[in-house]
C-alpha positions as CSV (number, residue, x, y, z in Angstrom):
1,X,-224.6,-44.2,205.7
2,X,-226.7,-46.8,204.1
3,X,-230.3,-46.2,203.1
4,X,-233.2,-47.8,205.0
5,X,-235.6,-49.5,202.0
6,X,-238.4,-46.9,202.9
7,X,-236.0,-44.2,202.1
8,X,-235.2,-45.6,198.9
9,X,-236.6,-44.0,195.3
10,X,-237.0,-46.2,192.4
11,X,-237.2,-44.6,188.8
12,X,-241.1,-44.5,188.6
13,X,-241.2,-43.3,192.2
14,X,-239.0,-40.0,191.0
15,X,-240.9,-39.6,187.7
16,X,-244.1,-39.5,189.4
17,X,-242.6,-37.2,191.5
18,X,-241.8,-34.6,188.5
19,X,-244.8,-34.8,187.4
20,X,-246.5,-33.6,190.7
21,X,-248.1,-36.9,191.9
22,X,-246.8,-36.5,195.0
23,X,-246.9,-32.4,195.3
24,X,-249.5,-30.5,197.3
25,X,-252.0,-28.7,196.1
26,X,-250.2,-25.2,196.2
27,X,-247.5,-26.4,194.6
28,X,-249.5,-27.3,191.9
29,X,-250.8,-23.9,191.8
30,X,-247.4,-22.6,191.7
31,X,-246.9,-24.4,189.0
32,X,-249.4,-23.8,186.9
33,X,-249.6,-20.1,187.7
34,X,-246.0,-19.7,186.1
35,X,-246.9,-21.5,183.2
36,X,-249.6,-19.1,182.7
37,X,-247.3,-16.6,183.0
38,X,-245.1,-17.7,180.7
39,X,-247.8,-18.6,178.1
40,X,-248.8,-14.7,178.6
41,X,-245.2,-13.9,178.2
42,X,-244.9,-16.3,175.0
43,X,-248.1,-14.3,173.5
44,X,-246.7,-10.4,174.5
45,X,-243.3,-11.5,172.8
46,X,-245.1,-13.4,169.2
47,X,-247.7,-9.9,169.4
48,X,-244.7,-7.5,169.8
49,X,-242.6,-9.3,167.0
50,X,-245.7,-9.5,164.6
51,X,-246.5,-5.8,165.9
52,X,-242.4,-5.1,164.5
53,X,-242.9,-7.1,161.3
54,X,-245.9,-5.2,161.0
55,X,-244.4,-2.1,161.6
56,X,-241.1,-2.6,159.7
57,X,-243.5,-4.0,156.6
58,X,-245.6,-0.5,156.8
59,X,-241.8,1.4,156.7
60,X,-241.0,-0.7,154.4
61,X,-244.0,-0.3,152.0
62,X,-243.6,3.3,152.9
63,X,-240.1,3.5,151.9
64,X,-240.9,1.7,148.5
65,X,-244.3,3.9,148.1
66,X,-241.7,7.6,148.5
67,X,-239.1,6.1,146.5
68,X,-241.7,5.0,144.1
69,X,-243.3,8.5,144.1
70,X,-239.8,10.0,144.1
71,X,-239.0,8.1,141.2
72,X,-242.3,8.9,139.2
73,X,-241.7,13.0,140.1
74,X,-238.4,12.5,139.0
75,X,-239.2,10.9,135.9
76,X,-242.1,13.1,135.3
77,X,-239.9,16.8,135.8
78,X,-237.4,14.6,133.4
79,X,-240.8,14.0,130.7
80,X,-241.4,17.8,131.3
81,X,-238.1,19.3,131.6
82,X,-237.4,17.3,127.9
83,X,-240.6,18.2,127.2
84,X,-240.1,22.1,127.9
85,X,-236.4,22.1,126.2
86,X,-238.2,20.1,123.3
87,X,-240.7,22.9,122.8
88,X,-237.9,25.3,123.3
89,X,-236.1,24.0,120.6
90,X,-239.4,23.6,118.7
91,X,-240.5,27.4,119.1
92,X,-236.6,28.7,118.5
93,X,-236.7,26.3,115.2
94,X,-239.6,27.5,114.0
95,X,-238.9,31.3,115.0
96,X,-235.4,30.7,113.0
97,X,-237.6,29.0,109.9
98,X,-239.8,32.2,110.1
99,X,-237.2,34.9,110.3
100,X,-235.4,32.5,107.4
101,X,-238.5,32.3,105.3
102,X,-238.8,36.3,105.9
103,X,-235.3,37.6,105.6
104,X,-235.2,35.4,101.9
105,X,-238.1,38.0,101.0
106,X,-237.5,41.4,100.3
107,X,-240.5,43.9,99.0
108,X,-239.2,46.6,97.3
109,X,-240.9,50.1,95.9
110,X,-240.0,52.6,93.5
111,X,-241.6,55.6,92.2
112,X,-240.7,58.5,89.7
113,X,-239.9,61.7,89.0
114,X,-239.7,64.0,92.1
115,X,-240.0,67.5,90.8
116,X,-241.0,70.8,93.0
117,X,-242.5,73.2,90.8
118,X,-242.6,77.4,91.6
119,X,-246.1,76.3,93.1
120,X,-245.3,73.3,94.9
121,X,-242.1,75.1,96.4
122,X,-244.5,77.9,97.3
123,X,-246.8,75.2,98.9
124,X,-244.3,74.3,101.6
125,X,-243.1,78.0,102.7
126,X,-244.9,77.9,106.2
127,X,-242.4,81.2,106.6
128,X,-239.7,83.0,105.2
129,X,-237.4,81.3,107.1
130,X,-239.4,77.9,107.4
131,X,-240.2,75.2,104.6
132,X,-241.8,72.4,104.9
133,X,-242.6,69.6,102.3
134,X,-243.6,66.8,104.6
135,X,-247.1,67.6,103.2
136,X,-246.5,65.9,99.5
137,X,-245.5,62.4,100.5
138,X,-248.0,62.1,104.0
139,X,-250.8,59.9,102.3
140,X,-248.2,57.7,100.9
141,X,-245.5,57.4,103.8
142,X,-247.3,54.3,105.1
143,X,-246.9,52.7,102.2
144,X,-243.1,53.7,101.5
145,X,-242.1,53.0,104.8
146,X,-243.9,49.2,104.9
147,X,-241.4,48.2,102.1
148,X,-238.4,46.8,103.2
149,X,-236.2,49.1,100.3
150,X,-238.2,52.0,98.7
151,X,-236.4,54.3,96.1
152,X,-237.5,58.0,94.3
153,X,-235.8,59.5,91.3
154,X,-234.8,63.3,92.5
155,X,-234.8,65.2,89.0
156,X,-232.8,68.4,89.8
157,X,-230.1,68.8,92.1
158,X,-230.7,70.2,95.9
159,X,-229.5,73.7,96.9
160,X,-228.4,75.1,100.0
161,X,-229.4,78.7,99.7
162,X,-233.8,79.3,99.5
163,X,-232.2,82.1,96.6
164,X,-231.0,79.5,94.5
165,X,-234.0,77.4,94.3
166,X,-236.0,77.3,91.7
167,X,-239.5,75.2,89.9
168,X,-238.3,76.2,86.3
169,X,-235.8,76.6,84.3
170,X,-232.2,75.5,85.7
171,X,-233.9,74.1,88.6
172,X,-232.8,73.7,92.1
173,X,-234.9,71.8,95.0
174,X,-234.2,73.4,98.7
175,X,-232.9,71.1,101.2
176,X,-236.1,70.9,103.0
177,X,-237.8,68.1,99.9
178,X,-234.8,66.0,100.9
179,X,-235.5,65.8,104.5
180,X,-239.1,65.4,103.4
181,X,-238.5,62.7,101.4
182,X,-236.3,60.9,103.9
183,X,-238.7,61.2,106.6
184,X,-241.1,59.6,104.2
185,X,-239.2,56.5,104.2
186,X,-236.9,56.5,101.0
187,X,-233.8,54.5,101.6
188,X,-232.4,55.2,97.8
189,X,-232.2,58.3,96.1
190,X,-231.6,58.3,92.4
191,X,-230.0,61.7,90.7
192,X,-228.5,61.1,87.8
193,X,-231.2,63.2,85.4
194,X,-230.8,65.0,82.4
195,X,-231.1,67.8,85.1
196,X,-228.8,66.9,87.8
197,X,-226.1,70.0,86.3
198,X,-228.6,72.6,86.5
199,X,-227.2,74.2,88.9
200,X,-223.7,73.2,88.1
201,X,-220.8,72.0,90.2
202,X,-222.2,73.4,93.2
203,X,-225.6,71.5,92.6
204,X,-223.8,68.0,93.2
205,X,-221.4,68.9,95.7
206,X,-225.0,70.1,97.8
207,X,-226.7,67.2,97.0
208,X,-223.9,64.5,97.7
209,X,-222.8,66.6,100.6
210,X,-226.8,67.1,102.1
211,X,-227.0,62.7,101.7
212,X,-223.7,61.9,103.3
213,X,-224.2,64.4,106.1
214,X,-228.0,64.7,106.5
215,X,-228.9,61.6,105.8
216,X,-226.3,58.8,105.9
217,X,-228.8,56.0,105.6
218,X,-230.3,56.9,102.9
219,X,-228.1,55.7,99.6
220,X,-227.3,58.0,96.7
221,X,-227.1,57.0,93.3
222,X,-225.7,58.2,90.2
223,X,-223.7,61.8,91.4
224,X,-220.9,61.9,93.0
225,X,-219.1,64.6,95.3
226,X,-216.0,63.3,94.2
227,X,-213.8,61.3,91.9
228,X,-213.2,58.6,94.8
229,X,-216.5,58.4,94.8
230,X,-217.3,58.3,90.7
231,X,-215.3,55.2,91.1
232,X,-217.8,53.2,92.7
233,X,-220.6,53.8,90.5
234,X,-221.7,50.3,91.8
235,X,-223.4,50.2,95.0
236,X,-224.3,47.2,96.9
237,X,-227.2,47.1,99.5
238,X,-227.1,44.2,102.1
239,X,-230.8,43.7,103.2
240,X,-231.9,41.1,105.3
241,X,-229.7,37.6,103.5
242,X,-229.3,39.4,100.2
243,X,-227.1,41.4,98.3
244,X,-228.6,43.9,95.3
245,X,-226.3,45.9,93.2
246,X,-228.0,49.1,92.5
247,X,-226.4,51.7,89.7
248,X,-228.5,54.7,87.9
249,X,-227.7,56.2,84.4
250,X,-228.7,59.6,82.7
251,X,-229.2,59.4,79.0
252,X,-227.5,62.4,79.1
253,X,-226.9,66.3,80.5
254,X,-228.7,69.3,79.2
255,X,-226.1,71.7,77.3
256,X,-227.4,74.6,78.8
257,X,-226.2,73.4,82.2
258,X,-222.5,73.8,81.4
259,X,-221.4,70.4,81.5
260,X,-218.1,69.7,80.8
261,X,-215.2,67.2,80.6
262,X,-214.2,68.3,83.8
263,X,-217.2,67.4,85.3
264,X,-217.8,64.1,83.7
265,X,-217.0,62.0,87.0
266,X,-219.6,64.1,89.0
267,X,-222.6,62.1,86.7
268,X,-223.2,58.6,85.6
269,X,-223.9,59.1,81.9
270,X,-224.8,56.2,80.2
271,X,-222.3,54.1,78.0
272,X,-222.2,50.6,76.9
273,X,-218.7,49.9,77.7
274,X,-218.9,51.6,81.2
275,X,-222.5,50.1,81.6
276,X,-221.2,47.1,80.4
277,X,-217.8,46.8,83.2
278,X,-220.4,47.9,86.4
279,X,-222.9,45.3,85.8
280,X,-220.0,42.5,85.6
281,X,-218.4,43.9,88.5
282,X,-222.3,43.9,90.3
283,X,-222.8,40.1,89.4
284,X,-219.6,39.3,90.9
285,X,-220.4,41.2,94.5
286,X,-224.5,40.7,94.9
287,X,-227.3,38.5,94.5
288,X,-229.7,40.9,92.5
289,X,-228.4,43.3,89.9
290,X,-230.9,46.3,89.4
291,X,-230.5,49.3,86.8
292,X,-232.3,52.9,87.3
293,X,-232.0,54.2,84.2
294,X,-233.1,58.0,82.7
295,X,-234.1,57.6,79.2
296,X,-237.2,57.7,77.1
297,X,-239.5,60.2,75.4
298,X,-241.2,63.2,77.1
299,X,-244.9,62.5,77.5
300,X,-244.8,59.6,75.3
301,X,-246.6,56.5,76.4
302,X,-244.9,54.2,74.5
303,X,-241.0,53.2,74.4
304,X,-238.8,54.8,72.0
305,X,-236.4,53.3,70.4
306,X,-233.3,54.2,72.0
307,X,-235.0,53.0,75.6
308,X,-235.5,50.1,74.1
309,X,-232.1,49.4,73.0
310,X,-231.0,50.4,75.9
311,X,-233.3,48.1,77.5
312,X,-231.9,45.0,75.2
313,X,-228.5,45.7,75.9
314,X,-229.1,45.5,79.9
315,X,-230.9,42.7,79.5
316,X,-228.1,41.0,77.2
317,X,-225.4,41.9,80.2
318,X,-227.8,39.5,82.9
319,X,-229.5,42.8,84.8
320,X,-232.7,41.7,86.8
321,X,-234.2,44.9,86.6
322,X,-234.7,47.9,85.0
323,X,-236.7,51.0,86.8
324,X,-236.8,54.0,84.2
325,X,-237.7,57.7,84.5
326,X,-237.9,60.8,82.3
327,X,-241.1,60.2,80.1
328,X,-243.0,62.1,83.0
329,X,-246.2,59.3,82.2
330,X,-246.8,56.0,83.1
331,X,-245.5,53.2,80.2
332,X,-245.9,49.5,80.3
333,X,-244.3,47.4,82.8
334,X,-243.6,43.1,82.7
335,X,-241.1,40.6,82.3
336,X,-238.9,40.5,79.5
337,X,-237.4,37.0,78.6
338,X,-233.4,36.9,78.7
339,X,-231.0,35.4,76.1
340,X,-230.3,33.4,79.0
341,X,-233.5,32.1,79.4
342,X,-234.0,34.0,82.8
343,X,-236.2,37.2,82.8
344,X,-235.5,41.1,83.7
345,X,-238.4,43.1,85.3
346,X,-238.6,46.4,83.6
347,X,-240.8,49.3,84.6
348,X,-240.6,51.0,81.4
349,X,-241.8,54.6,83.0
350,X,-243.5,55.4,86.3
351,X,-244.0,58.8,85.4
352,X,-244.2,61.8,87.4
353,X,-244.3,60.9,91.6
354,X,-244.4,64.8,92.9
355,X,-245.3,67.7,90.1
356,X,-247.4,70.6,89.1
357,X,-248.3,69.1,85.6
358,X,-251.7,70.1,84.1
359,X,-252.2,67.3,82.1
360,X,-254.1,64.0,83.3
361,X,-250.9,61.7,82.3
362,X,-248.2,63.7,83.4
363,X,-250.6,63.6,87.1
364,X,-250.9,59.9,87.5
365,X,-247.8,58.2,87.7
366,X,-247.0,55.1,89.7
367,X,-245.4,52.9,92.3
368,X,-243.4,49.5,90.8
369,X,-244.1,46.7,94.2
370,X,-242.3,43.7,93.7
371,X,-241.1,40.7,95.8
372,X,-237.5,39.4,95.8
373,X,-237.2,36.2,96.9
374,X,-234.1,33.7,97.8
375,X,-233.6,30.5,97.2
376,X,-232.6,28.6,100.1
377,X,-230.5,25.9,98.6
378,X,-229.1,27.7,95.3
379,X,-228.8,31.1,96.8
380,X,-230.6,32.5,94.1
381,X,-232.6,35.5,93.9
382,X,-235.4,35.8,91.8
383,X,-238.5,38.1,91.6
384,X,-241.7,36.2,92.7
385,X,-244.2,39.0,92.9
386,X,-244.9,42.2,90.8
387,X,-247.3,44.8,90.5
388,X,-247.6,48.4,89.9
389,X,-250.2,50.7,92.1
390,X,-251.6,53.8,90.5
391,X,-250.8,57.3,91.8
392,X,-252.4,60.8,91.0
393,X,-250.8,64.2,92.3
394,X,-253.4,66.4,93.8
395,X,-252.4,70.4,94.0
396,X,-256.2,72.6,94.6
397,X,-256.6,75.7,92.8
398,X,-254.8,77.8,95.2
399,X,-251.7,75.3,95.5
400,X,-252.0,74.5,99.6
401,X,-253.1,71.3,99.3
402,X,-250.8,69.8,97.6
403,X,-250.1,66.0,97.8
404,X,-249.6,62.6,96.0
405,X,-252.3,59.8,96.7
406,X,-253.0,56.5,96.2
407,X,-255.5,56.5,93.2
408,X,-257.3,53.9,95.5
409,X,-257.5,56.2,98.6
410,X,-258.8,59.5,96.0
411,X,-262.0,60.8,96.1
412,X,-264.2,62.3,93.8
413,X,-264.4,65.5,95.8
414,X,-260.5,65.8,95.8
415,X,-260.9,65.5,92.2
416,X,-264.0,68.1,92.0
417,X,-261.4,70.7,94.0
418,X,-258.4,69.7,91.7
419,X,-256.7,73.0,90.1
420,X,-256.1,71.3,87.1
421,X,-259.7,72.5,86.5
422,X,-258.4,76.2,85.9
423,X,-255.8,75.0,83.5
424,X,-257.6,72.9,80.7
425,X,-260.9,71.6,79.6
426,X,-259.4,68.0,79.8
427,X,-261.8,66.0,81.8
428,X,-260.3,65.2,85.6
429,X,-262.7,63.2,87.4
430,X,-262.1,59.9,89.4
431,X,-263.3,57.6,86.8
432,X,-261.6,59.1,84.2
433,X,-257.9,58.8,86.4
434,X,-258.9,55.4,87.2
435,X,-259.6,54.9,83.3
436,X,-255.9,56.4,82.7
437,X,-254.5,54.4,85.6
438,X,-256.6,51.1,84.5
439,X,-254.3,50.6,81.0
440,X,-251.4,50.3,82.9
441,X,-252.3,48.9,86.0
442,X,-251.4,45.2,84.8
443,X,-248.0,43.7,83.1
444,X,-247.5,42.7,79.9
445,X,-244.8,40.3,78.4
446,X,-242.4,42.3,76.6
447,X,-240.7,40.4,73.7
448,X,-237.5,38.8,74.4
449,X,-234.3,41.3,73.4
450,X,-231.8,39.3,70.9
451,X,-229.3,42.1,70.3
452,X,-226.2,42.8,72.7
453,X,-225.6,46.0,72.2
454,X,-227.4,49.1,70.5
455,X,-226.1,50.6,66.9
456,X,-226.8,54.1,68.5
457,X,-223.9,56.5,69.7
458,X,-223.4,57.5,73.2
459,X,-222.7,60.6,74.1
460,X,-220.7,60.0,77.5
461,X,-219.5,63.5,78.3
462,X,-221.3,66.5,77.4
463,X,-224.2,67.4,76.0
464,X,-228.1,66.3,75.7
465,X,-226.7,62.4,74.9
466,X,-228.5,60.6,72.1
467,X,-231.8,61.7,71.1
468,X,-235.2,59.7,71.1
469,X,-236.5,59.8,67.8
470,X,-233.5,61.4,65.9
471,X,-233.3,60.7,62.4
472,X,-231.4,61.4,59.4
473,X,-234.5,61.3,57.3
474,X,-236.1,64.8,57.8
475,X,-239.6,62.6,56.8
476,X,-238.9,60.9,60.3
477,X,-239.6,64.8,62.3
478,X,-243.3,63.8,63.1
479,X,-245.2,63.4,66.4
480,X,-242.9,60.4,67.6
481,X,-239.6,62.8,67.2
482,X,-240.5,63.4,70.9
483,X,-236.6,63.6,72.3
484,X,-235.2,62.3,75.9
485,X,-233.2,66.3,75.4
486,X,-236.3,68.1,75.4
487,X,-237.1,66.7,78.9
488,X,-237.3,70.5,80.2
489,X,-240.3,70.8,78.7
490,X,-241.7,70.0,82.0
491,X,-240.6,72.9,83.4
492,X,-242.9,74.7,81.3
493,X,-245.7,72.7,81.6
494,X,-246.5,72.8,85.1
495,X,-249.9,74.9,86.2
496,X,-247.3,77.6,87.8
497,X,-245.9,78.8,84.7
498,X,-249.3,79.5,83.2
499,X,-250.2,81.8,86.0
């Protein structure tokens, strides 16, 4: 059907008609309403998506912030947990350094003769049955038991049997001074004296037997309960990171003992060739080689001249030290230079530790205190510290009291109550054992020994051994012919015998 002109459109006609030029009024409205609707939509949809990048920015941020603070804790424990292993490592170092710096020190103590009178043996009967000597060493068992080796010379030989003991004489110490002793602290016991035979075989079989059995950790020196034994005359102590080589010598036996050639093995009796082979053998097996050696003059204050040569030969041989007993009184004590161009510590004497004596000097003895020290590169050992303390036996008038003190802890009243007073008119006062004490309180260099061996014979087997002060020259027999055989003058000279 063909179109009519006024049903015809041109362009403009149609465009107009798009536009709404030729729409009512409500569909204008129509129209506009739905734009307004989609202008709302437009503006819900751009507010939710900024509201999402919003959103997903704030997770985001969040996410960073935890892994940030995750990372930050981590690190942190990592600083602490380094930190804590550092300071671990830190304290166990520096607990290693110390228990290094104090195992390469060692303080060791000595003291000398131990010897029970009748009245000190009395002192301890709390019964018939029960004895007790705990009482002697009290006011010095701190002291003992502080160092980390501590060593007493026991002059006669123990017995098992209270009947066989006796303060004079042939003496024999009851059982009951050993455990005494050891519960004071000693970790060494020295017996070879010019009195270990006094009471003959059966004197060293107690005593070795009473150590071993009684006593394991406490070392014995210079007996021995049998041959097997008499072998090893050198013993060596391992103490914290050091080895010392400890051996004790008698000058000799008393011949009124009995000793024999049988019983040569049971004592170590000094001789230059046998002294001579131990000490080799102990430089070969320790770090420290020590000597206790029995010799000297009774009650002489100076060295005889047999000590001294022995002195000089142990010195020539490389010893470190040399602890002596016998002379009952305090001597000097030092260095001595070696031919080596080392030096030996030698206590010369440290007199009497536990006695009845009624002099002054044979009352204050003394306690060697000296640091051993080890070189942590070299491995040597060396002596870095020495002194001696003073010590005075106190025993009142009526011999209950009886103990050995520290000259420092004594007291004028002790000394006022003393039983030495009934004996002699020799003053006994504080000042005047402090005044005794005082002269051999500090070292002196002793001079350097050049010989290797002594001139003197040894007696090695049987009786007294060789004499201080002997002479062929009878004009020689004055008041130095004091002899190391007449060492049982102390038996005589104790308070109890005077009774």
């Amino acid at each position: 059907m063909k179109l009519t002109p006024e049903y015809s459109c041109n362009p403009l006609q149609q465009n107009q008609a798009e536009k709404g030029e030729y729409m009512n009024e409500d569909e204008k409205r129509e129209i506009e309403r739905k734009k307004r609707i989609q202008a709302r939509e437009e503006r819900r949809r751009q507010q939710v998506m900024k509201q999402r990048m919003i959103l997903a920015g704030a997770a985001v941020l969040i996410l960073l912030v935890i892994i940030v603070s995750v990372a930050v804790g981590n690190h942190k424990k990592k600083v602490k947990q380094e930190e804590e292993i550092k300071a671990a490592q830190q304290k166990k170092a520096e607990e290693e350094a110390k228990k290094q710096e104090a195992d390469s020190e060692l303080r060791f103590l000595a003291v000398g003769d131990n010897i029970l009178q009748d009245a000190l043996i009395e002192s301890g009967k709390e019964s018939e049955e029960t004895w007790n000597y705990d009482a002697l060493y009290a006011q010095v068992a701190e002291d003992i038991q502080s160092a980390d080796l501590a060593c007493v010379n026991q002059e006669p030989p123990f017995v098992n049997d209270h009947k066989d003991v006796s303060g004079s004489g042939l003496m024999g110490t009851p059982l009951e001074a050993g455990d005494a002793l050891a519960k004071a602290g000693f970790d060494l016991v020295t017996q070879a004296t010019n009195h270990a035979f006094d009471k003959g075989r059966p004197g060293i079989l107690n005593s070795a037997a009473f150590w071993q059995t009684q006593h394991a950790d406490v070392q014995l020196l210079g007996i021995h309960g049998d041959e097997a034994d008499a072998e090893n005359r050198v013993k060596v102590i391992d103490k914290k990171n050091m080895k010392i080589a400890v051996m004790n010598y008698t000058y000799g036996v008393d011949e009124d003992a009995g000793f024999s050639e049988a019983d040569s093995y049971m004592i170590n009796v000094y001789a230059e060739d046998k002294v001579k082979a131990d000490v080799e053998k102990a430089k070969g097996e320790a770090d420290f080689v020590m000597v206790f050696l029995h010799a000297g003059a009774e009650y002489s204050e100076e060295f005889s001249d047999t000590a001294k040569q022995r002195i000089d030969f142990l010195a020539a041989q490389g010893v470190d030290a040399v602890i002596c007993s016998n002379p009952h009184v305090l001597q000097a004590y030092g260095m001595m230079p070696r031919q080596d161009g080392k030096n030996m510590l030698v206590y010369s004497s440290l007199g009497n530790f536990v006695s009845a004596d009624d002099q002054i000097k044979g009352l204050v003895g003394g306690m060697a205190d000296f640091t051993l020290k080890k070189d942590g590169k070299t491995g040597e050992v060396t002596v870095s510290d020495y002194k001696m303390t003073p010590l005075v036996m106190h025993y009142d008038s009526e011999k209950k009291n009886c103990a050995v003190y520290k000259v420092s802890d004594y007291t004028e009243e002790l000394a006022k109550e003393h039983g030495i007073h009934r004996q002699t008119e020799e003053t006994f006062t504080l000042d005047s054992i402090k005044e005794h004490a005082a002269k051999y309180e500090s070292p002196q260099a002793f001079p350097a020994s050049e010989q290797s061996g002594s001139d003197a014979p040894e007696t090695e087997v049987k009786g007294k051994g060789v004499s201080d002060g002997e002479s062929d020259d009878p004009e020689d027999s004055g008041s130095d012919t004091k002899k190391e055989n007449t060492d049982k003058k102390e038996s005589t000279s104790g308070v109890e015998n005077r009774a």
